[in-house]
C-alpha positions in Angstrom: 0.0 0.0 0.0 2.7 2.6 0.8 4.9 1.6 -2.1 1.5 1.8 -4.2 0.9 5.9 -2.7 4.7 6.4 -2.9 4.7 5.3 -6.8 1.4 6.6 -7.4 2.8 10.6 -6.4 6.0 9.8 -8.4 4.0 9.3 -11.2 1.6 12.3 -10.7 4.9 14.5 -9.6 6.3 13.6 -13.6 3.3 14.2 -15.2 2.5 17.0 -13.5 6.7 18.2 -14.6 5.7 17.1 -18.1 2.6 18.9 -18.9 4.0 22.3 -17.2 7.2 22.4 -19.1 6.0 21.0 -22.7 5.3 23.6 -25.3 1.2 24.8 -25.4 -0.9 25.8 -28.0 -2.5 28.9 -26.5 -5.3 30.6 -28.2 -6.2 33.8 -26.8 -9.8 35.5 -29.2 -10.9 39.0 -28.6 -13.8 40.7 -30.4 -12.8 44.3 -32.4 -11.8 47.0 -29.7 -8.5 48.2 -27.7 -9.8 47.8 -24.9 -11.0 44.1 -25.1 -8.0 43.2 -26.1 -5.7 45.0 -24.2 -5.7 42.5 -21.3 -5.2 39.2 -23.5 -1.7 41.2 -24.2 0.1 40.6 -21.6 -1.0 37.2 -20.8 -0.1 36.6 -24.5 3.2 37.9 -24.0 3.9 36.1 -20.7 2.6 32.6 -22.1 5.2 33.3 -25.1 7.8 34.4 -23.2 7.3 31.1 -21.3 8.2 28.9 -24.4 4.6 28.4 -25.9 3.1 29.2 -29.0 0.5 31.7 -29.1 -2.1 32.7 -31.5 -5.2 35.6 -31.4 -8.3 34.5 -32.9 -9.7 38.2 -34.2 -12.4 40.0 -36.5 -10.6 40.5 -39.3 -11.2 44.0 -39.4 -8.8 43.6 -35.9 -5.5 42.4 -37.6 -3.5 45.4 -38.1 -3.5 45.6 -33.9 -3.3 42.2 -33.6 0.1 42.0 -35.1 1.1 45.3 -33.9 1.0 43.6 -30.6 3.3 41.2 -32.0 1.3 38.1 -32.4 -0.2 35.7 -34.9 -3.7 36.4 -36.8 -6.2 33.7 -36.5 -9.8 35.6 -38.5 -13.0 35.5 -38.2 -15.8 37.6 -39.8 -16.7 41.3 -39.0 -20.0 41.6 -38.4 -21.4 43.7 -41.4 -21.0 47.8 -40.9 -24.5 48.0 -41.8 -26.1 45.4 -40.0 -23.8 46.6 -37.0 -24.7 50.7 -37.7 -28.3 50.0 -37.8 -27.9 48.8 -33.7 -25.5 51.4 -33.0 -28.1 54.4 -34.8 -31.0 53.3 -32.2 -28.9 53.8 -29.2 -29.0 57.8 -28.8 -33.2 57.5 -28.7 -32.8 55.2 -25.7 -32.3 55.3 -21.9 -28.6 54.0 -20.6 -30.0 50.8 -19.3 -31.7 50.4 -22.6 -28.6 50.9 -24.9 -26.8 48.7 -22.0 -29.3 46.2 -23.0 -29.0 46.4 -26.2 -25.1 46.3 -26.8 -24.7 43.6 -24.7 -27.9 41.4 -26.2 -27.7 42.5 -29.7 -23.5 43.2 -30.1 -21.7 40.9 -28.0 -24.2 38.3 -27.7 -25.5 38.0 -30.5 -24.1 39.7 -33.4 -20.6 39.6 -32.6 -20.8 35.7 -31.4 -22.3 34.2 -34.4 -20.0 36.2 -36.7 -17.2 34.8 -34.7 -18.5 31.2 -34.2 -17.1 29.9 -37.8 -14.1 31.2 -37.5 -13.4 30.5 -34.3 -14.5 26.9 -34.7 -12.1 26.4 -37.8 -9.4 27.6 -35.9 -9.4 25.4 -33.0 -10.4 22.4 -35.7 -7.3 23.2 -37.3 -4.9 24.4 -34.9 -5.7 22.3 -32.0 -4.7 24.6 -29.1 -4.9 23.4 -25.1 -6.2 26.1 -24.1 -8.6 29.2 -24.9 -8.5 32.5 -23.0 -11.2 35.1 -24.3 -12.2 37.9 -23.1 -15.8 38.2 -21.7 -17.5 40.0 -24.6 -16.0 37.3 -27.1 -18.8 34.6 -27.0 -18.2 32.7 -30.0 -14.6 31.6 -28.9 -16.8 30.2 -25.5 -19.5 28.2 -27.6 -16.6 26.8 -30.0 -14.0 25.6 -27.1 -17.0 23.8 -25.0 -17.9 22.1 -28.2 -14.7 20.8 -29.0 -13.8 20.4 -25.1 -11.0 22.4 -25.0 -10.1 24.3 -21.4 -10.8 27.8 -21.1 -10.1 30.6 -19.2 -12.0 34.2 -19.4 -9.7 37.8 -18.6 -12.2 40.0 -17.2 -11.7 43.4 -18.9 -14.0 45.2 -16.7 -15.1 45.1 -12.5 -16.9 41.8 -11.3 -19.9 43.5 -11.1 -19.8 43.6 -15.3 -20.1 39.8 -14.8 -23.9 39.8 -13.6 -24.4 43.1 -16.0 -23.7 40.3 -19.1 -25.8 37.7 -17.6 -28.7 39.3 -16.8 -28.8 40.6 -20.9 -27.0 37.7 -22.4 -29.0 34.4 -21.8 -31.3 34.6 -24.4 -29.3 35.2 -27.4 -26.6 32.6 -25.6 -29.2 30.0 -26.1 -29.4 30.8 -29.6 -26.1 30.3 -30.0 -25.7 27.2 -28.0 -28.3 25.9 -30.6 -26.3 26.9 -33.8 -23.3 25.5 -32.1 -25.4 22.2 -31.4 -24.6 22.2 -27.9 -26.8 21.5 -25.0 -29.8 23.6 -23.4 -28.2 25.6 -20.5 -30.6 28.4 -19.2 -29.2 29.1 -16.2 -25.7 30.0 -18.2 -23.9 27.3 -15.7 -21.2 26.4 -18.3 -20.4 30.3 -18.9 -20.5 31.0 -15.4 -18.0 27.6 -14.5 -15.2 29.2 -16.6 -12.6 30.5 -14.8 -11.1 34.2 -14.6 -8.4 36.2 -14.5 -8.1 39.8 -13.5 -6.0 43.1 -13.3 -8.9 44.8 -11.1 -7.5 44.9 -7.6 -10.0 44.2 -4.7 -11.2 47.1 -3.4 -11.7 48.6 -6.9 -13.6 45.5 -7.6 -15.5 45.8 -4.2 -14.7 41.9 -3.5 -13.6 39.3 -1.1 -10.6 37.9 -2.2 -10.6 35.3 0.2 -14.5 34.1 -1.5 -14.7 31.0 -3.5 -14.9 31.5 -7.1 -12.8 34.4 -6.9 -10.8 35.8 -9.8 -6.9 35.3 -9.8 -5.6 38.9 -9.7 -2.3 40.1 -11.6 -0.5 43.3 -12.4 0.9 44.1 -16.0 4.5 46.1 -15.1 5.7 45.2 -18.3 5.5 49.4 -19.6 5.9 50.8 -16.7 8.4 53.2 -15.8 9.0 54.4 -18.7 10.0 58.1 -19.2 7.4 60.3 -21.1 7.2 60.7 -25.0 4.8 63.2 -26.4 3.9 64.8 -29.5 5.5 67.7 -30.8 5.4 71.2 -28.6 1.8 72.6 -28.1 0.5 75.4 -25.5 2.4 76.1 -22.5 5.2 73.4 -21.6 5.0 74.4 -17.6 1.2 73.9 -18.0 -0.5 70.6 -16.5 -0.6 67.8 -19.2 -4.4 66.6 -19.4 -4.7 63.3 -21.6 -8.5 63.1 -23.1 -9.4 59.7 -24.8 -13.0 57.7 -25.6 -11.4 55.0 -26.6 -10.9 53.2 -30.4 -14.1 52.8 -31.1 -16.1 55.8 -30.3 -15.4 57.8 -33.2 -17.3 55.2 -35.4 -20.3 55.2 -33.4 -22.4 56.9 -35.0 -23.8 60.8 -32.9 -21.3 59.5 -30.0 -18.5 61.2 -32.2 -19.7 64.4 -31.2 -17.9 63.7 -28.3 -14.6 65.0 -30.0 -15.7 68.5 -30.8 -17.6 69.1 -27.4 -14.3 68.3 -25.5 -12.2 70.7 -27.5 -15.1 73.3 -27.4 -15.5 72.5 -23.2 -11.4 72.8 -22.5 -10.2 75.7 -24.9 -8.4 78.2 -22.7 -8.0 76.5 -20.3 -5.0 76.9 -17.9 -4.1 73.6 -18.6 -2.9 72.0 -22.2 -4.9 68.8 -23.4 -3.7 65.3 -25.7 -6.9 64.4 -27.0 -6.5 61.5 -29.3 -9.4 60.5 -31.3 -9.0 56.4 -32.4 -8.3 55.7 -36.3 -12.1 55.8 -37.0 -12.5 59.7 -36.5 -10.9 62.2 -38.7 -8.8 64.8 -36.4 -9.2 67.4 -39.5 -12.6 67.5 -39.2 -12.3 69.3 -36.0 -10.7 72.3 -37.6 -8.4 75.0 -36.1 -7.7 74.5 -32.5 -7.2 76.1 -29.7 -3.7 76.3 -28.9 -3.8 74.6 -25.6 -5.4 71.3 -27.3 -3.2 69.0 -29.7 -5.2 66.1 -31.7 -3.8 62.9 -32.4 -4.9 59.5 -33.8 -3.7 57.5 -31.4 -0.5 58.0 -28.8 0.6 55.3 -26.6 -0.9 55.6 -23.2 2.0 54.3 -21.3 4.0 57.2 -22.9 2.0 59.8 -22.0 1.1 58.9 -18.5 4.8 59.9 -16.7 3.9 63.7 -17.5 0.1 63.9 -17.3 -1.7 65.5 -13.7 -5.2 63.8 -15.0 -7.4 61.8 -17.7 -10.5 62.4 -19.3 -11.8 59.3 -20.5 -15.1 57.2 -21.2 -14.8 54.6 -18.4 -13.3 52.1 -20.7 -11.7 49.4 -19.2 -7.8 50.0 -20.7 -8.1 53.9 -20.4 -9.0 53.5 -16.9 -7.0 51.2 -15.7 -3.9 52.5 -16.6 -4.8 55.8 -15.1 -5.5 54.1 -12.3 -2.1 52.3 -12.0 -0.2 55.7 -12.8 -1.9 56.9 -9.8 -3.6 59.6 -11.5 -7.2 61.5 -10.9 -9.6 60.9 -13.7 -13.2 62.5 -15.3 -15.2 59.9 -17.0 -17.9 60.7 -19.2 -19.5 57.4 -19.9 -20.9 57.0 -23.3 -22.5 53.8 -24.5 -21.5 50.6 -23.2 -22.7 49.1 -19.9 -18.8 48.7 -18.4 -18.5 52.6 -19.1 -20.6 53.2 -16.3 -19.8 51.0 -14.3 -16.4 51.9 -14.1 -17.2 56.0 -13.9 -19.1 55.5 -10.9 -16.6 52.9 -9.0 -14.0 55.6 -9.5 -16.0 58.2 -8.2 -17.3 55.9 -5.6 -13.3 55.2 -4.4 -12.6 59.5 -4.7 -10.2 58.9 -7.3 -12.3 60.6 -10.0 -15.7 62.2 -10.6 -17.9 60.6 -13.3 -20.4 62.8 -15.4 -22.5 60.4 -16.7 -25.6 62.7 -17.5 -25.0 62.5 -21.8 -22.8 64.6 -23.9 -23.8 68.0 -23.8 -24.3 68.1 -19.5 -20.6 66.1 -19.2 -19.4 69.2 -21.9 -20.6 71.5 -19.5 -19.5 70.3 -16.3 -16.1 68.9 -17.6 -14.0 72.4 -16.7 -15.5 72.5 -13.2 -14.8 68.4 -12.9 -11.4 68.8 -14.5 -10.8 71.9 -12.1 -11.3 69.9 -9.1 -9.7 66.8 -9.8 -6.3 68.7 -10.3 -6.6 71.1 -7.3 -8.3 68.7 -4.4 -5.8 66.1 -3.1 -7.8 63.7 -2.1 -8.6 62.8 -5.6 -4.7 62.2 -6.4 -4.2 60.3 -3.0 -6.9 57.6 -3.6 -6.0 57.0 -6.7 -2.2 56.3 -5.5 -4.0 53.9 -3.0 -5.4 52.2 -5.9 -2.2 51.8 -8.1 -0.2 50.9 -4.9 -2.8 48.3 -4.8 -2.3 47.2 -8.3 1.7 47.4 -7.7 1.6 44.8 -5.0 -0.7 42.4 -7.1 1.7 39.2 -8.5 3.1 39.6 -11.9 1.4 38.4 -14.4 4.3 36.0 -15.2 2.8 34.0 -12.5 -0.4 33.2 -14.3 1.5 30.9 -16.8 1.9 28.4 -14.6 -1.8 28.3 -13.4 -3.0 28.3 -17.5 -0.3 25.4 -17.6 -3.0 23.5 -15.1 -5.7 24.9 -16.6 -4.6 22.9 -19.7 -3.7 20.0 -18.4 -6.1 17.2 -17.1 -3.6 16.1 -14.4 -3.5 19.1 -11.8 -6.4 20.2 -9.2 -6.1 24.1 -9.7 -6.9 26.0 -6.7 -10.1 27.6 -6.3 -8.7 31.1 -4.5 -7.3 34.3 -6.2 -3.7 35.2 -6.4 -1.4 32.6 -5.9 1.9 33.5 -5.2 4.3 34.8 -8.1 
C-alpha cells in the first residue's frame, strides 16, 4: 500500500513536470476594440515568453493591432457595418439601461458571437490549441472551445460587477447560440459561469472578497511601466499641467457619439491647462478644424508614454483607459458614453474619490467637464486615492505567474486551486 501511494505521487509528480514544461498551444480570441483586447496582451506575451506558441483569434477587421502587438492572426468575420450601424443608430433614442441592453444582447451576444463562431470553430479544428483564454464579450470563442472540449479561461476586462451586468442581458441570445453551435440547453448560463477568470482589477476597486470561493486570480501588468514620457511635438504652455482626453478606439465610429470629440475641444479651450486628446483611427482629427492652442489632436499615442507627464485623464470609463490611469496613480473625469462597463467603471472611480464621473450625456458632461477637471487637479484627495489604488495594483503578482496556473488549466492532471492570487 505505501509503495503503491509512494509510486502513485512519483507518477503524478512527472506528469505534472511534463505537462508544465511541454510547449502549449494557447489561443487567446478578442472581439474588435483596444480595450477588449488590451488585457489578453500581456497574458499573450507572458505565455510566449514562457516557451509556448501563441495565437489571437480576431475580426478580421482587428488584424492590423493584432500584429502590432506582435502576435499571430487567426480571423474570423466582421459583423457587417450595416447590419452593425443600424444597432449602434438606435442607441442615442434610448435610456442608458436600454442601450446597455442592447449592446450587450444585440452586439456581444448576439451579433458579434455568431459572426465569430465559424471562425473561431475552424481555428481550433485546425490548430488544435490546449487552451482558450477570451475575453468576456467574445462569445463565439466560449460556444466553439465547450464544443470541442478544450479548457478555457476568461480575462475580465471590466469590474466583477460587469459579470452579472452580461448575464442578466446575455442568456437569451446565448441559447441561440448554444443551438447553432449544437450544444446542450443551458438556461441558467452554468457552463459560462464555471469558466474561470483572470483579472488586473485589484480588490477594493472591484469591491470583492478575495478570500471568496470562485474568486478571480488577480495580476498586475508592469511590463510598460516606468517608462520616461514621449509626447507629440510642442503645443500650448510646456510648464502647464498635461491633461490626456481619450473615448477610446471605437467611439469615433459610433455613429452621434463622435460628437464627443468636438464638445471636448469646445469644453477645455483656454484652459490653464494643455490637453492630448486622441481621437481612435475611426475619427478624422481634421474634421475638428483649427484648435485652440492649448489642445493638440492625435490619432492614437501610446498611453503608457503619456502617462509619466500627465496630472489627469479624461476618458469614457473604458476598461484600458481607466486602468492605466488608475495604475499611474492619477485623478480621472469619465464621461460614460454607450457601453454598460463605461458606467460601471465611472461611478466605481467616483465611488473610491479617485475621479468624478459625469454620466448625464454629452452636452451636460461638456458643460460640467472644466469645473470636474478643475477639481480633480486642485483637491488632493482625488490624487491620493488614486495612488491607493495603483499601490494596490503594484503589490498584485506579476502576471508572469499566471502561466503556470493556464499550464494547469490545460492540463487534465493538476487540481487548480479555487482562490485568487497565488503567489508569483
Amino acid at each position: 500500500m505505501t509503495t503503491g501511494i509512494r509510486l502513485s505521487h512519483i507518477r503524478f509528480a512527472v506528469a505534472l513536470l511534463d505537462a508544465t514544461m511541454r510547449r502549449m498551444r494557447v489561443l487567446f480570441s478578442t472581439t474588435a476594440g483596444a480595450g477588449h483586447f488590451g488585457p489578453l496582451v500581456p497574458l499573450a506575451r507572458a505565455c510566449r515568453d514562457a516557451g509556448h506558441d501563441v495565437l489571437v483569434a480576431a475580426p478580421a477587421s482587428f488584424a492590423s493591432a493584432v500584429i502590432a502587438a506582435g502576435f499571430d492572426h487567426a480571423p474570423f468575420d466582421d459583423v457587417p457595418p450595416e447590419v452593425m450601424g443600424a444597432v449602434f443608430g438606435r442607441l442615442p433614442g434610448l435610456s442608458t439601461a436600454e442601450a446597455n441592453a442592447v449592446v450587450i444582447r444585440e452586439v456581444f451576444a448576439r451579433l458579434d458571437a455568431q459572426a465569430a463562431l465559424p471562425g473561431v470553430s475552424a481555428t481550433i479544428e485546425s490548430w488544435k490549441p490546449d487552451i482558450v483564454l477570451s475575453e468576456p464579450a467574445e462569445f463565439g470563442s466560449w460556444a466553439a472551445a465547450e464544443r470541442s472540449g478544450v479548457p478555457q479561461i476568461v480575462v475580465s476586462i471590466g469590474l466583477a460587477a460587469m459579470g452579472d451586468t452580461f448575464l442578466g442581458y446575455a442568456a437569451e441570445p446565448l441559447a441561440e447560440l448554444r443551438m447553432i453551435a449544437g450544444l446542450p440547453e443551458d438556461p441558467q448560463l452554468d457552463r459560462l459561469t464555471a469558466v474561470p477568470c483572470f483579472t488586473f482589477v485589484p480588490a477594493t476597486l472591484d469591491g470583492a472578497d478575495t478570500d471568496a470561493a470562485g474568486s478571480p486570480w488577480r495580476f498586475r501588468d508592469a511590463s510598460d511601466r516606468n517608462r520616461d514620457a514621449r509626447l507629440p511635438q510642442p503645443w500650448g504652455d510646456p510648464q502647464a499641467h498635461l491633461v490626456y482626453a481619450s473615448f477610446g478606439s471605437v467611439t469615433g465610429t459610433v455613429g452621434p457619439f463622435a460628437a464627443i470629440y468636438p464638445a471636448v475641444v469646445e469644453a477645455l479651450a483656454g484652459i490653464p491647462e494643455r490637453v492630448l486628446l486622441t481621437t481612435g483611427e475611426g475619427f478624422d482629427p481634421e474634421s475638428l478644424g483649427a484648435l485652440p492652442k492649448n489642445i493638440h489632436v492625435e490619432r492614437w499615442w501610446p498611453q503608457v508614454d503619456i502617462m509619466p507627464a500627465c496630472s489627469a485623464v479624461v476618458g469614457h470609463g473604458g476598461f484600458g483607459t481607466t486602468m492605466v490611469t488608475l495604475s499611474s496613480g492619477l485623478p480621472q473625469v469619465v464621461v460614460p458614453l454607450f457601453a454598460a462597463d463605461q458606467f460601471l467603471n465611472g461611478a466605481r472611480v467616483d465611488e473610491v474619490g479617485a475621479g468624478i464621473c459625469l454620466d448625464d450625456g454629452i452636452e451636460a458632461a461638456a458643460t460640467a467637464l472644466p469645473d470636474a477637471l478643475r477639481r480633480v487637479l486642485d483637491e488632493p484627495s482625488y490624487r491620493k486615492s488614486a495612488e491607493r489604488i495603483a499601490d494596490e495594483i503594484a503589490a498584485l503578482p506579476d502576471v508572469s505567474a499566471a502561466v503556470p496556473i493556464i499550464e494547469k488549466f490545460a492540463s487534465s492532471i493538476a487540481e487548480v486551486p479555487a482562490i485568487a492570487n497565488p503567489a508569483p
